[in-house]
C-alpha positions, -999 to +999 in steps of 0.1 A: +445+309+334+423+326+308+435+326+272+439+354+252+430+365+218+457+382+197+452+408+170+471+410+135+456+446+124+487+461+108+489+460+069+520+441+060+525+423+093+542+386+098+537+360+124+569+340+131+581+322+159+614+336+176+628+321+212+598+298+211+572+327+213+547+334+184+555+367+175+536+397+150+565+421+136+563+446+105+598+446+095+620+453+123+592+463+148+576+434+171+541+442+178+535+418+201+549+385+211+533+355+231+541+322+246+516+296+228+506+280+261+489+319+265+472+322+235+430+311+224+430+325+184+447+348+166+424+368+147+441+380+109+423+416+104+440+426+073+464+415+047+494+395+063+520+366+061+521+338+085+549+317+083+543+275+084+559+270+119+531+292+134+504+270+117+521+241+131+523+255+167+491+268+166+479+233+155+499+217+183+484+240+211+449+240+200+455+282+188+426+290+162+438+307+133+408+331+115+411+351+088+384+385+087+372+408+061+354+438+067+349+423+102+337+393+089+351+360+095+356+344+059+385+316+064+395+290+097+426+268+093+411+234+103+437+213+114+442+186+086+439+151+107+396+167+113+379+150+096+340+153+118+326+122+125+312+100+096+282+085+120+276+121+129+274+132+093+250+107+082+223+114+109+228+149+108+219+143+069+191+124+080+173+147+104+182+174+074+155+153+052+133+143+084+131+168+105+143+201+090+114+222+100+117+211+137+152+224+138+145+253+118+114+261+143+135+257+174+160+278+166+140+308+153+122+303+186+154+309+207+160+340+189+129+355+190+128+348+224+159+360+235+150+392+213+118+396+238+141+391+272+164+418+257+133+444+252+117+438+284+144+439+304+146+475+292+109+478+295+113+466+333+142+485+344+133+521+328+093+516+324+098+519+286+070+501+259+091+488+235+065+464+225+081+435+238+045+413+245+044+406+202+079+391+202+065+366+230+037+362+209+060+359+175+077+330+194+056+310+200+036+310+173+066+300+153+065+265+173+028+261+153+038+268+115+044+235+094+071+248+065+110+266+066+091+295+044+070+300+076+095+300+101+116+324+083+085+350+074+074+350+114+115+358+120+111+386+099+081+400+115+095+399+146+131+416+131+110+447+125+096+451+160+127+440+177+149+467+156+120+493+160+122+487+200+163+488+199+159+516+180+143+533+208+169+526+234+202+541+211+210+575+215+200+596+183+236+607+183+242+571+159+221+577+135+208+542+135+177+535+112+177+501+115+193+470+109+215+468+075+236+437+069+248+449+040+289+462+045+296+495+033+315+528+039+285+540+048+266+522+079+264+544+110+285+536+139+260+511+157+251+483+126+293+484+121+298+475+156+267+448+153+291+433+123+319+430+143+302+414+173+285+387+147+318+382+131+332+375+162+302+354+181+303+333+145+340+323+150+328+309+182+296+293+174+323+279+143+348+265+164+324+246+187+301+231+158+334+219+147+343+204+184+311+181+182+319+164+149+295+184+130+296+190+099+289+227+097+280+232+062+245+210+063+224+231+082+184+231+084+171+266+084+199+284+066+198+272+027+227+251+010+253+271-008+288+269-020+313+273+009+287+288+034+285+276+070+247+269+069+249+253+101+270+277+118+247+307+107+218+285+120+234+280+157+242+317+158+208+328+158+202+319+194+230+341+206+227+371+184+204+392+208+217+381+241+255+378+236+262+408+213+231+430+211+224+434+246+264+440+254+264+469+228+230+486+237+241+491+272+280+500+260+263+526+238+240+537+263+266+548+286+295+552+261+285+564+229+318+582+213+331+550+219+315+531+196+336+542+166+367+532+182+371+496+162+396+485+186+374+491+215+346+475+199+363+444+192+377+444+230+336+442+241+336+403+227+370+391+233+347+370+260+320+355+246+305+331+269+319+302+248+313+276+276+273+282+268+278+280+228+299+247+232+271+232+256+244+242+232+266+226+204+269+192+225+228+200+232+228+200+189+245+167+182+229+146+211+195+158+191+204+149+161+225+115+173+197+102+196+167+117+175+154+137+207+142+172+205+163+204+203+164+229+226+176+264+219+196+284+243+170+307+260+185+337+278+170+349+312 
């Protein structure tokens, strides 16, 4: 049976349990109410209560518990007996001073690549140019550059001809410029719904780095800082173009007064193919455990 995710998008909502079901009411009205054995995450859109006997059933069915801001994932209740795996950590801080670059490289390659599968699969199907041959060529040239700085400058070259091709295949209709990262009242329609496809794809990519014994705050190409999920961000970038861009480019494409519909949005990656992100996490740790080269998840 497939597993469902469940919702908490109503401003002053409260997760109990009632009759063994974890339930979402806002005073007297239930909003929904699900047997634990059906339940994958419960995903905490806006400010809410959740009382201590649903963190304790979710803990004992395996239910992941994340917390969003402006369709960003900023909080995961991490059941308290994790604790990753000690042997784990110590190699995975040992390939961070050994072999940090050869991560680094390997996962910009996967994205860039998968960026170039998304273009010229447009290119084949409609006889578009979207420039697709200098993202194959971005790629692997990254696999020859010798420092982080260099990895990260041949990502961003090939961000602006990726962005530039997908650009191309939106209708005008969006408004879309280009990619902004930065959240605001103001991004058009398109980058919103690319925020809530990373939010979602990153509670994923969270979840399995987690799985593995990873520790997921020690990563190689994204830098160290307070509290972020270096390693998380770093695994993510394989996925980005084939898991959510693709999916909203042809949604978009056929659909376009859709895509403001938040609820609908969030609907489109309620499947993520988490099988594939898990196995590439298991692919991560036997690389780092058995010092054996990485390699990236590369779409078809």
């Amino acid at each position: 049976m497939d597993k469902k995710i469940a919702f908490v998008k109503d401003y002053g909502a409260y997760l109990k349990i009632e009759k063994g079901l974890i339930t979402c009411k806002i005073k007297d009205q239930v909003k929904w109410s699900i047997a634990p054995t059906e339940l994958h995450s419960i995903i905490v859109l806006t400010n809410s209560s959740i009382s201590s006997e649903v963190v304790k059933v979710a803990n004992e069915y395996g239910i992941e518990i994340v917390f969003f801001n402006n369709n960003e994932p900023y909080a995961k209740l991490i059941p308290a007996k994790y604790a990753g795996s000690f042997k784990v950590w110590l190699k995975q801080l040992t390939a961070w001073k050994r072999r940090k670059v050869d991560f680094a490289k390997a996962f910009i390659y996967g994205k860039v690549h998968n960026q170039w599968v998304t273009l010229r699969y447009y290119e084949r199907k409609y006889g578009y140019d979207l420039k697709s041959q200098e993202l194959d060529r971005l790629a692997r040239e990254v696999m020859f550059v010798n420092t982080a700085e260099e990895v990260m400058q041949k990502e961003a070259e090939a961000a602006k001809v990726y962005w530039r091709g997908v650009k191309s295949l939106l209708p005008k209709s969006l408004g879309f410029k280009g990619r902004r990262k930065r959240v605001s009242d103001n991004l058009d329609p398109f980058n919103r719904a690319l925020n809530i496809g990373y939010g979602m794809l990153r509670k994923v990519v969270w979840g399995a780095v987690i799985s593995v014994g990873l520790n997921p705050y020690i990563g190689f190409l994204h830098k160290f800082r307070s509290g972020r999920i270096s390693l998380v961000f770093d695994l993510m970038e394989e996925f980005r173009s084939p898991f959510v861009d693709r999916k909203l480019i042809g949604f978009v494409r056929e659909s376009a007064d859709k895509i403001t519909d938040l609820k609908t949005v969030y609907s489109l990656f309620s499947d993520v193919k988490e099988d594939e992100i898990y196995t590439q996490a298991r692919r991560l740790v036997n690389a780092i455990l058995n010092d054996e080269e990485y390699r990236p998840y590369l779409a078809k």
